[in-house]
VOGU-3710 file (C-alpha; in Angstrom, 3 decimals, decimal comma):
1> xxxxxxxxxx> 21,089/81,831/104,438  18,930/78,621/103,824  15,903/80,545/104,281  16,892/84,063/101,901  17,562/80,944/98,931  13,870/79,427/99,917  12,144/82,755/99,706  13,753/83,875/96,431  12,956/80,726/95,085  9,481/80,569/96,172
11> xxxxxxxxxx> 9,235/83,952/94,725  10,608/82,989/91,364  8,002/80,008/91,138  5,252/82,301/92,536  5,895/84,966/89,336  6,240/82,011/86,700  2,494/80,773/87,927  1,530/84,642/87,921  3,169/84,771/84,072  1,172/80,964/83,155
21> xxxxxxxxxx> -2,089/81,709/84,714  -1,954/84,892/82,142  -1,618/83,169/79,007  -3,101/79,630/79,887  -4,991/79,950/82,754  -7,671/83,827/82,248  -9,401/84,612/79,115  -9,037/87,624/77,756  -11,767/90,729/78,970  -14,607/89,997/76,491
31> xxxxxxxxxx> -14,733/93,545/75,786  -11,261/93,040/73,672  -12,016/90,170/71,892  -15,346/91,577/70,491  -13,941/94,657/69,664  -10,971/93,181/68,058  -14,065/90,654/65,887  -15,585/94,223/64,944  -12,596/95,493/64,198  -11,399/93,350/61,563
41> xxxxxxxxxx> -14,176/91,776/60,679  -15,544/95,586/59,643  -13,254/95,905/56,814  -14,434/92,474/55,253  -15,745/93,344/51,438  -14,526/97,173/51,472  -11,978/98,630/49,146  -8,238/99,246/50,529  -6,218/102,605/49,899  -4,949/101,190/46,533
51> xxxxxxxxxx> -8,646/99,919/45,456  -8,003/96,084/45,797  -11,143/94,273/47,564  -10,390/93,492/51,507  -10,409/89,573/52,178  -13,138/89,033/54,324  -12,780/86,963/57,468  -14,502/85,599/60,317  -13,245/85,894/63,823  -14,668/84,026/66,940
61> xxxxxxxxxx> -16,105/86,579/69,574  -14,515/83,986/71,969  -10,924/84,778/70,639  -7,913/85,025/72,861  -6,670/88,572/71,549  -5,426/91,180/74,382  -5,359/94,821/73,303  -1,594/95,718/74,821  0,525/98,957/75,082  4,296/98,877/74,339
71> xxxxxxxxxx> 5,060/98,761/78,229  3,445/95,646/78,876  4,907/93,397/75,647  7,778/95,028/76,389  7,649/93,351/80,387  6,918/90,252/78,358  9,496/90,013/76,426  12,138/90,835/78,575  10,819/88,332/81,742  7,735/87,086/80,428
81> xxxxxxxxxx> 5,797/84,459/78,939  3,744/84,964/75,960  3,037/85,010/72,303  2,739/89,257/70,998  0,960/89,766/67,479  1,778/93,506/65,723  -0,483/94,183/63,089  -3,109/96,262/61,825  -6,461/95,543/60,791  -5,829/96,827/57,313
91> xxxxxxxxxx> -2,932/94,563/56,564  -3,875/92,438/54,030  -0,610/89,834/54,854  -2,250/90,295/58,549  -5,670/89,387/57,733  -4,416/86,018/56,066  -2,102/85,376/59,306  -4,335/86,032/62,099  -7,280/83,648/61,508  -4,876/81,034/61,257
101> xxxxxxxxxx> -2,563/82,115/64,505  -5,775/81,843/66,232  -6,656/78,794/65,323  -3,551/77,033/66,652  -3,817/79,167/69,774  -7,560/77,164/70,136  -5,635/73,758/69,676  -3,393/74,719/72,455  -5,401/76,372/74,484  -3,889/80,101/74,766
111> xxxxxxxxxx> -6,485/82,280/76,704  -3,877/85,527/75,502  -2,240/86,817/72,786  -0,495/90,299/73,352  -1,870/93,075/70,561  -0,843/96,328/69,711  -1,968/98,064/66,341  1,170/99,729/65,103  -1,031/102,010/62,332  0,707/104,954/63,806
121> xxxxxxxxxx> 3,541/103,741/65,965  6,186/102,709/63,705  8,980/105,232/62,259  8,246/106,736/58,626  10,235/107,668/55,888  9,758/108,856/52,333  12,796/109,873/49,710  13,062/113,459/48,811  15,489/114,723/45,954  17,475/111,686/46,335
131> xxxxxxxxxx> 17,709/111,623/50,090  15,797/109,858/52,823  13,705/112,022/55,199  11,999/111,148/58,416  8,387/111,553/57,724  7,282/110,861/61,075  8,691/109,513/64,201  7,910/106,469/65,664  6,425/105,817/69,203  8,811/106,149/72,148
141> xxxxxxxxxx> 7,755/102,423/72,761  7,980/101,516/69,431  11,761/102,286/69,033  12,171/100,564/72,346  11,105/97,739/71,122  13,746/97,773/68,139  16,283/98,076/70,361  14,742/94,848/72,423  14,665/92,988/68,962  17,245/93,832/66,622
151> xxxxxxxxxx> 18,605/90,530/65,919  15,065/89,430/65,093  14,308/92,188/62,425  15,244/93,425/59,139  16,581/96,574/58,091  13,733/99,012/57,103  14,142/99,465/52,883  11,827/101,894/50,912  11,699/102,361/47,427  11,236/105,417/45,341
161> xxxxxxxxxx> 8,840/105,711/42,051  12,138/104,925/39,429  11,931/101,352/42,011  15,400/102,012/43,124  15,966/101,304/46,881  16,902/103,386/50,283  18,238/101,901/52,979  17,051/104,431/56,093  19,594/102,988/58,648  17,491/101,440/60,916
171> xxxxxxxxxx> 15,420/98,096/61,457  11,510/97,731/60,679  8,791/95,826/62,528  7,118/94,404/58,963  3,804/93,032/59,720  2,269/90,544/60,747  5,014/89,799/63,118  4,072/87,321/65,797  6,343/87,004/68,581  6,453/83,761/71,106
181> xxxxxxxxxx> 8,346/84,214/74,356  9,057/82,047/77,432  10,787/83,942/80,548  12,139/86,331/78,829  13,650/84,176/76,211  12,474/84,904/72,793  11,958/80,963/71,333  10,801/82,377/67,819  9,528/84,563/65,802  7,235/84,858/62,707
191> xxxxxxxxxx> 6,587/87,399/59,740  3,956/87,702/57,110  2,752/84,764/56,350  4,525/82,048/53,640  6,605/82,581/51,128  4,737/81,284/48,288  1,946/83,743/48,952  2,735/85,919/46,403  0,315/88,576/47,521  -1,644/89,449/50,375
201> xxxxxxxxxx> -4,605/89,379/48,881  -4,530/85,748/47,508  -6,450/83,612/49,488  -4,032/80,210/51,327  -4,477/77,281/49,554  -4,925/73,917/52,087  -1,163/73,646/51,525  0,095/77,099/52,240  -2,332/77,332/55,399  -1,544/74,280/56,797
211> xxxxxxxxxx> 2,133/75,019/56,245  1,504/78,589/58,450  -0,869/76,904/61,022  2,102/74,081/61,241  4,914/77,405/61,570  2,774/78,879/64,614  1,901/75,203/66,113  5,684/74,488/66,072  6,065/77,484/68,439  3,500/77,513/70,166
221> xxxxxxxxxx> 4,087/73,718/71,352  7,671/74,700/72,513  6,336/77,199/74,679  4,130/74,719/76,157  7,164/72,486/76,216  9,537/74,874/77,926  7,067/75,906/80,399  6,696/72,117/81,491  10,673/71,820/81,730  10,051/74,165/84,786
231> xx> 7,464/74,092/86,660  4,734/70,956/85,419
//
């Protein structure tokens, strides 16, 4: 009996160092953080779908981002430890949020940060004739993962042209949404970026960005924290 409770322990300790090493301990494959700097960084000075100029930014090639699949945040969240950003690169609200979400990840040292582009992957609607019609269906993962985070998310709202509102009866993954989780306990998350940026294209002032970097710090820290309560 004394030696089935040491083995299961040991094993529990063994996974948690497994879980640390991942987001402290290995950087990122290169590959993924230079293709995510090319990514983003491509956009920089180009026009968006509604005409407005894309905010340029500049992303180190040393970043800690991790291109993911819905299986693996998924494993995260539910027994994990990590921090997820969903996003796009077109986002305008997610091209103000992730220069400074990396930058606190620096301070602290984070070596990953889960990604998944959710372009495609989320659930769309439109209203037709008064009624609201599923323009195309999410990703298996993707409604998943609303399952695995309804009490974090809102309920998904469109609007037609006369501006009134639709609720379609099911919750939305808004972007940027950065999620921060610590053996399968979610400890916070984060969406868009503050709410006296008005518009995503307005650049932070010193105020609003240290008031996001401070958000994501605040986090971040407790999952340092909480990690150290087990096993430091």
């Amino acid at each position: 009996m004394i030696v089935v409770i040491f083995v299961k322990k040991y094993v529990r300790i063994l996974v948690i160092l497994l879980l640390v090493l991942s987001l402290f301990g290995c950087k990122s494959n290169e590959s993924d953080a230079i293709r995510f700097k090319k990514e983003y960084e491509s956009l920089n000075g180009t026009k968006s779908s509604s005409g407005k100029k894309v905010k340029s930014i500049n992303i180190s090639k040393n970043n800690p981002i991790k291109y993911s699949n819905f299986d693996e945040v998924i494993k995260v969240i539910e027994k994990g430890i990590g921090i997820i950003y969903l996003g796009f690169p077109e986002c305008p609200w997610c091209r103000t949020a992730i220069p400074v979400l990396l930058e606190a990840a620096k301070d602290y040292k984070i070596d990953t940060i889960y990604y998944i582009d959710v372009t495609s992957k989320r659930d769309e609607y439109e209203v037709k004739n008064g009624k609201v019609v599923l323009k195309e269906k999410g990703d298996k993962g993707y409604l998943k993962l609303l399952k695995l985070l309804d009490k974090e998310l809102k309920e998904y709202v469109i609007t037609d042209k006369d501006g009134k509102e639709y609720d379609v009866g099911e919750k939305r993954i808004y972007v940027p949404f950065i999620i921060f989780v610590n053996e399968g306990k979610i400890i916070g998350t984060h969406t868009s970026t503050v709410k006296t940026q008005k518009s995503g294209y307005d650049e932070l002032s010193d105020d609003q960005y240290d008031e996001l970097n401070g958000i994501y710090a605040d986090y971040i820290k407790k999952l340092v924290d909480n990690y150290c309560d087990e096993a430091c």
